[in-house]
DSSP file (Angstrom, degrees, kcal/mol; ACC not computed):
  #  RESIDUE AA STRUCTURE BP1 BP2  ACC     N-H-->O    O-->H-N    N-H-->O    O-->H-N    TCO  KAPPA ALPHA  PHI   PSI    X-CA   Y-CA   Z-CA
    1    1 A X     >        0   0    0      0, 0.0     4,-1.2     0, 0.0     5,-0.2   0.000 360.0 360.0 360.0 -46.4   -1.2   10.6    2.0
    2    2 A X  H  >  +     0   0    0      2,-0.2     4,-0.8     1,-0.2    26,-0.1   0.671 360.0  50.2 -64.8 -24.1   -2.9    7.6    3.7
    3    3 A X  H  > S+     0   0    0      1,-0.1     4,-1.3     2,-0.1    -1,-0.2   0.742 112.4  54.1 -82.7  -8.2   -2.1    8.9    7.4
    4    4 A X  H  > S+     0   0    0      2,-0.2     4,-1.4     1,-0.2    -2,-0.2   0.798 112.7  34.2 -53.3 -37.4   -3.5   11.8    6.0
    5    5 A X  H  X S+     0   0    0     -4,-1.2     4,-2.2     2,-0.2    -3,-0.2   0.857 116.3  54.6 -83.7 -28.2   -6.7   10.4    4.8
    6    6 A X  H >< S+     0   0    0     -4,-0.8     3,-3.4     2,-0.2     4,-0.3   0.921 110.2  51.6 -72.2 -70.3   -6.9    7.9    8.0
    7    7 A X  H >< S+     0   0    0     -4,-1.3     3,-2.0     1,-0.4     4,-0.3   0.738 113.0  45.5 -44.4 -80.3   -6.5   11.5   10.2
    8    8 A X  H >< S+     0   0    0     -4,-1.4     3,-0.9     1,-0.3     6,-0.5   0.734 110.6  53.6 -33.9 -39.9   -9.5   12.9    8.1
    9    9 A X  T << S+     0   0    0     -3,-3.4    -1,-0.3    -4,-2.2    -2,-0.2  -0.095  98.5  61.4 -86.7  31.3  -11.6    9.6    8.5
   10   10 A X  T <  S+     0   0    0     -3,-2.0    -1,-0.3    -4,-0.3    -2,-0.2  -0.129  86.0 101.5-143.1  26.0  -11.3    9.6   12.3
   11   11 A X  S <  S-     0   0    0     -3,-0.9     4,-0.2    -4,-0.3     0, 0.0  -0.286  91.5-118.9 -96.0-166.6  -13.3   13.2   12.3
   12   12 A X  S >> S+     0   0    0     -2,-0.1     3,-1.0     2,-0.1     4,-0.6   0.777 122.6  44.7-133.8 -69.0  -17.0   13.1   13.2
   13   13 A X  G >4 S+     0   0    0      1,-0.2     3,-1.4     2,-0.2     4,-0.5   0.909 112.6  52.2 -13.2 -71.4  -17.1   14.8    8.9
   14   14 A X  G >4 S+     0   0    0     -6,-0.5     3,-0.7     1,-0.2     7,-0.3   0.812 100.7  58.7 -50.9 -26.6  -14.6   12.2    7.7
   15   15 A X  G <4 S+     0   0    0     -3,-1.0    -1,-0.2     1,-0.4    -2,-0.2   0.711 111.7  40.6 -86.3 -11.8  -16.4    9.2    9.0
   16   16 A X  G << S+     0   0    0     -3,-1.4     2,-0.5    -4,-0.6    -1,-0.4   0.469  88.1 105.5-103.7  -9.3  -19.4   10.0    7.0
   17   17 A X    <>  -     0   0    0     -3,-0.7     4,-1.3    -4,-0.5    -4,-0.0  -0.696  49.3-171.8 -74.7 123.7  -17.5   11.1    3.8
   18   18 A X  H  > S+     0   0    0     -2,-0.5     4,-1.2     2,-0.2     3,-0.4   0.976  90.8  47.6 -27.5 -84.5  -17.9    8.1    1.0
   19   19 A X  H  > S+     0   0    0      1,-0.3     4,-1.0     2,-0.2    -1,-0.2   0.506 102.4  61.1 -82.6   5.8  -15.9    9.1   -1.3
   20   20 A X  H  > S+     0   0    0     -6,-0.2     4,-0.7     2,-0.2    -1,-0.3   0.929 112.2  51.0 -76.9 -57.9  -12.8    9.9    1.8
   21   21 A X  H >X S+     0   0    0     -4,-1.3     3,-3.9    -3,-0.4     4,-2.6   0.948 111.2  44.0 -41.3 -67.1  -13.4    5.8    2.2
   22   22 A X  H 3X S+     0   0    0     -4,-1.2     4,-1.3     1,-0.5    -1,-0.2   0.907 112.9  47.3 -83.1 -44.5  -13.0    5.0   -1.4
   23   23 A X  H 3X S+     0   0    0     -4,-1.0     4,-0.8    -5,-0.2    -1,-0.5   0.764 112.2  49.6 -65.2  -4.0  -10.1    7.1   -2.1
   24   24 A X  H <X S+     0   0    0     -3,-3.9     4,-1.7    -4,-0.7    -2,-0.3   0.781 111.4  51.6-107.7 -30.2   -8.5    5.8    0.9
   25   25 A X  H >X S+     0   0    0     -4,-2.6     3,-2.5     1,-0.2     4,-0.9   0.989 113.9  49.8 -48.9 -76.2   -9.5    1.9   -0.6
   26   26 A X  H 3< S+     0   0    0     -4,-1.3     4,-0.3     1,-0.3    -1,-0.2   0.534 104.7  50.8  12.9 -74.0   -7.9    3.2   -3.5
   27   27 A X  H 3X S+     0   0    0     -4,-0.8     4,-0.6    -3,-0.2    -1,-0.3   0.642 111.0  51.9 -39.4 -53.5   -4.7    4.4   -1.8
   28   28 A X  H XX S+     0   0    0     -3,-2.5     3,-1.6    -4,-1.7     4,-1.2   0.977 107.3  53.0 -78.3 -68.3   -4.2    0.8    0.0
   29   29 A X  H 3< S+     0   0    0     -4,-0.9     4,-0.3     1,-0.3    -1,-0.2   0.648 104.6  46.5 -67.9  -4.0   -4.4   -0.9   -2.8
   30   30 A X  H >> S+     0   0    0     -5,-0.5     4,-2.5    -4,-0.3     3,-1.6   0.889 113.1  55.9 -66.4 -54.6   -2.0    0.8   -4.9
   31   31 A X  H XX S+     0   0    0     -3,-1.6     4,-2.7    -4,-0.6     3,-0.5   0.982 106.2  54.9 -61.8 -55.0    0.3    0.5   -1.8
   32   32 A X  H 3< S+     0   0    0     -4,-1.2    -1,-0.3     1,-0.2    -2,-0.2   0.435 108.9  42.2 -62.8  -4.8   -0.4   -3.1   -1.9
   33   33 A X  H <4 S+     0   0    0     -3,-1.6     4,-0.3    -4,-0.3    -1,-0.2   0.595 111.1  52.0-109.4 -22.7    0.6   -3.6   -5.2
   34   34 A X  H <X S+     0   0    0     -4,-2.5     4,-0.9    -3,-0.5     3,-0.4   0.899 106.8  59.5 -56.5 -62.6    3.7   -1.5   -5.2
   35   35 A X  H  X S+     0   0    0     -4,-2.7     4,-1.9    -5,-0.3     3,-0.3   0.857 107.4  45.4 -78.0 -29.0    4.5   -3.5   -2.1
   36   36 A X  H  > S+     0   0    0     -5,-0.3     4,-2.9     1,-0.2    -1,-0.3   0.898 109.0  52.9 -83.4 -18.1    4.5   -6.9   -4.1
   37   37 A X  H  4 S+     0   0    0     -3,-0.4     4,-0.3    -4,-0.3    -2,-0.2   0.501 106.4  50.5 -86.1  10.9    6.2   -5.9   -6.9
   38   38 A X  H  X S+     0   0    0     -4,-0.9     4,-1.1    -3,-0.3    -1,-0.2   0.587 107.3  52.5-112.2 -32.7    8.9   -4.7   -5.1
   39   39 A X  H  X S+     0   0    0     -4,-1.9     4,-2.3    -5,-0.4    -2,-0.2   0.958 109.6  55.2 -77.7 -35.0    9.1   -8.2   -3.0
   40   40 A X  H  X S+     0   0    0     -4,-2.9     4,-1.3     1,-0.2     3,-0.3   0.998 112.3  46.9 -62.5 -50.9    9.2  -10.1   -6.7
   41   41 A X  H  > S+     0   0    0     -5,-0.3     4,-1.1    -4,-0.3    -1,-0.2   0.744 109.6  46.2 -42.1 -30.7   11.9   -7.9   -7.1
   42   42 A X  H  X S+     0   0    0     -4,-1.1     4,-2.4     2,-0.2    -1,-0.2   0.957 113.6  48.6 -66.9 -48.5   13.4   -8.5   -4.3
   43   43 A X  H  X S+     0   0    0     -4,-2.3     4,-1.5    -3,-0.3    -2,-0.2   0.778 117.0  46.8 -37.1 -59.3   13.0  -12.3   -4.7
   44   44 A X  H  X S+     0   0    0     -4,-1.3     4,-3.1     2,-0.2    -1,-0.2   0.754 108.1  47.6 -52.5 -57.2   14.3  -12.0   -7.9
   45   45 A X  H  X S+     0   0    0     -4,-1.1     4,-2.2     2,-0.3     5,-0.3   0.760 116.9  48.7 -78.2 -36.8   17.4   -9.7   -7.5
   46   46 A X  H  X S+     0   0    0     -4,-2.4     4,-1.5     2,-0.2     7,-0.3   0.911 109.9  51.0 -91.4 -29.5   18.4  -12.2   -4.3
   47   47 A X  H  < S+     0   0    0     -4,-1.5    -2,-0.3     2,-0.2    -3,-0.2   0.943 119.5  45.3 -29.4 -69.0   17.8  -15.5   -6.6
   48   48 A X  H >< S+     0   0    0     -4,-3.1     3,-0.5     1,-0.2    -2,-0.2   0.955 114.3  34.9 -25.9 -91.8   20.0  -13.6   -8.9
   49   49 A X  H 3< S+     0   0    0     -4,-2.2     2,-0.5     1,-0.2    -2,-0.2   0.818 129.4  35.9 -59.6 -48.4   22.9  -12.1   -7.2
   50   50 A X  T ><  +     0   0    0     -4,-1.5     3,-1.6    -5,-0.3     4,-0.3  -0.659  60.8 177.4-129.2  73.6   23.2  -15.7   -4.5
   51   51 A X  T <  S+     0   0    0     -3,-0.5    -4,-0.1    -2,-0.5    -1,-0.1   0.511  73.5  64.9 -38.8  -4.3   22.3  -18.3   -6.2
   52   52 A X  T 3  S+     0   0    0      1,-0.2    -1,-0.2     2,-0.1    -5,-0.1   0.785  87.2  72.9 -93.9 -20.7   22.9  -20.8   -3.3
   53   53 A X    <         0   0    0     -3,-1.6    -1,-0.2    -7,-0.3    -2,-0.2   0.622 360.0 360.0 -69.3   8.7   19.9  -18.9   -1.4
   54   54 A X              0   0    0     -4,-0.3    -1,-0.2    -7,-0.1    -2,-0.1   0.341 360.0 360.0 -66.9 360.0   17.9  -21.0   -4.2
């Protein structure tokens, strides 16, 4: 969905659309928040499981 939106925002249309920017702000940061709660999970799960990697 976000190389979708970057494809649209690289159009002579997209680059002027607002609200194409702000859903694509939108977009990363969701993605960026997924992508840390999945490295504290990770963190977590390997802290867990190999205690020595402590």
């Amino acid at each position: 969905e976000i190389k979708e939106i970057e494809n649209r925002m690289a159009t002579s249309e997209g680059s002027s659309d607002r609200e194409l920017y702000e859903q694509y702000q939108l977009l990363k940061e969701q993605l960026n928040k997924v992508l840390e709660e999945w490295e504290q999970w990770s963190i977590a799960l390997s802290n867990q499981c190999c205690p020595l990697n402590s």
